[in-house]
C-alpha positions in Angstrom: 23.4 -2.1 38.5 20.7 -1.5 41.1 17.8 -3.9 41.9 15.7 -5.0 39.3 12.7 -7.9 38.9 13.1 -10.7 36.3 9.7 -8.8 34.7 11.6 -5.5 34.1 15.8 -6.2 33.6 17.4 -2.7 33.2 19.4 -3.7 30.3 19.7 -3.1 26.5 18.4 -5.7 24.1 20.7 -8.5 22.8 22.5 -7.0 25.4 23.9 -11.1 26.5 25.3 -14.3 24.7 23.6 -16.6 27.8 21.7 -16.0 30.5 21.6 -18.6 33.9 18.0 -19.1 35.2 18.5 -21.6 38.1 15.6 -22.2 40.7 13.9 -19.2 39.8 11.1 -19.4 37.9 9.2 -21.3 40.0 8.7 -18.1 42.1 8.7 -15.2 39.5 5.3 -13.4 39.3 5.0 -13.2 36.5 6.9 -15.9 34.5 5.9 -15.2 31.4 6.6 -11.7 31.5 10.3 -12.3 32.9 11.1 -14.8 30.1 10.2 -12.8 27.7 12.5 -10.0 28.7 15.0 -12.8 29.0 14.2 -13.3 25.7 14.9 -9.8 25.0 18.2 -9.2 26.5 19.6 -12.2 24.4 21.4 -12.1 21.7 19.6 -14.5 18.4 22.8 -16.4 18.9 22.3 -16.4 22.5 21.3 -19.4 24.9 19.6 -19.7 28.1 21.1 -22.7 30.3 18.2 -23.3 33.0 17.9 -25.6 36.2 14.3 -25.3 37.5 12.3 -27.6 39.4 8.2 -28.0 39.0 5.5 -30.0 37.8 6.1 -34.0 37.9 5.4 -36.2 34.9 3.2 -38.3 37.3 -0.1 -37.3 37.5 -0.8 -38.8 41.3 2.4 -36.4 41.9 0.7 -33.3 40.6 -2.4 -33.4 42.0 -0.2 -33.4 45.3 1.5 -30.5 43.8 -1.5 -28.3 43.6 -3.6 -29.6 46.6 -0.1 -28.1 48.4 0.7 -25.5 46.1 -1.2 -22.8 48.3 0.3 -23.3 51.4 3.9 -24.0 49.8 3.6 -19.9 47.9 2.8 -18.7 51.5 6.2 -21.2 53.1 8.3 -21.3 50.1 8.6 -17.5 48.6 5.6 -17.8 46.1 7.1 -21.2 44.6 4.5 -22.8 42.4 5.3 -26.6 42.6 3.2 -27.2 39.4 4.7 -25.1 36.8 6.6 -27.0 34.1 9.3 -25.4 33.1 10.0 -26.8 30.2 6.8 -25.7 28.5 6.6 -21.9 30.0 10.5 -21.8 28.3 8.6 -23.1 25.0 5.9 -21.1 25.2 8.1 -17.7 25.5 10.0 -18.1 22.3 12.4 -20.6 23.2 13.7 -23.1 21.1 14.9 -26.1 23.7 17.9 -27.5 22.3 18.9 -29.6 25.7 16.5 -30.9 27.7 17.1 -33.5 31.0 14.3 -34.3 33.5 13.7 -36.0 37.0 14.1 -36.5 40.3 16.8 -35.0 42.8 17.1 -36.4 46.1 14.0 -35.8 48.8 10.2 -35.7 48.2 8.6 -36.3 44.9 6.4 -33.6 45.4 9.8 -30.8 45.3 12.3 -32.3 43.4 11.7 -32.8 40.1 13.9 -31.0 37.8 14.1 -29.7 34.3 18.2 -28.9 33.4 18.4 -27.7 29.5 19.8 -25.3 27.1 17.5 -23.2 25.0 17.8 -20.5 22.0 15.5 -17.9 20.9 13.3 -18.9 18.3 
């Protein structure tokens, strides 16, 4: 397979039973765009097993996020601190069937997680 963006995967649909997004779609261009051809190259009986990071539940916490977002795209590969993932995932199609949140280790303002399991709807 040659290189390809999450926006544009080079494969058939319902071409997968699961697809692994890990730490990824903070950075994605287009996020929307690249779920939705995950969403494509399912299978309806597939599942998408994700580990992202993003927006906190603590409002004090996000407005951090977004006063630093700017500088942390240019520092951190186009990493967007304040999207949530577990919303974009809902908003694409996708039914979450597993969802577990919060903090890893290190600053608040990086490290909190969303780890689930979701299906297309």
């Amino acid at each position: 397979m040659s290189n390809a963006s999450a926006e544009d995967i080079p494969v058939e649909d319902d071409d997968f039973d699961t697809v692994v997004s890990t730490w990824t779609l903070c950075s994605v261009p287009n996020v929307y765009r690249a779920l939705a051809e995950l969403r494509r190259v399912l299978k309806p009986t597939g599942r998408l097993i994700f580990a992202e990071h993003g927006a906190s539940p603590e409002p004090a916490i996000q407005r951090w996020q977004r006063r630093i977002e700017p500088l942390w795209k240019v520092i951190g590969g186009g990493c967007h601190l304040s999207r949530s993932a577990d919303t974009l995932i809902a908003n694409a199609g996708f039914r979450i069937d597993e969802l577990e949140t919060g903090y890893l280790p290190g600053p608040k303002l990086a490290t909190f997680t969303y780890r689930g399991v979701a299906a297309p709807r």
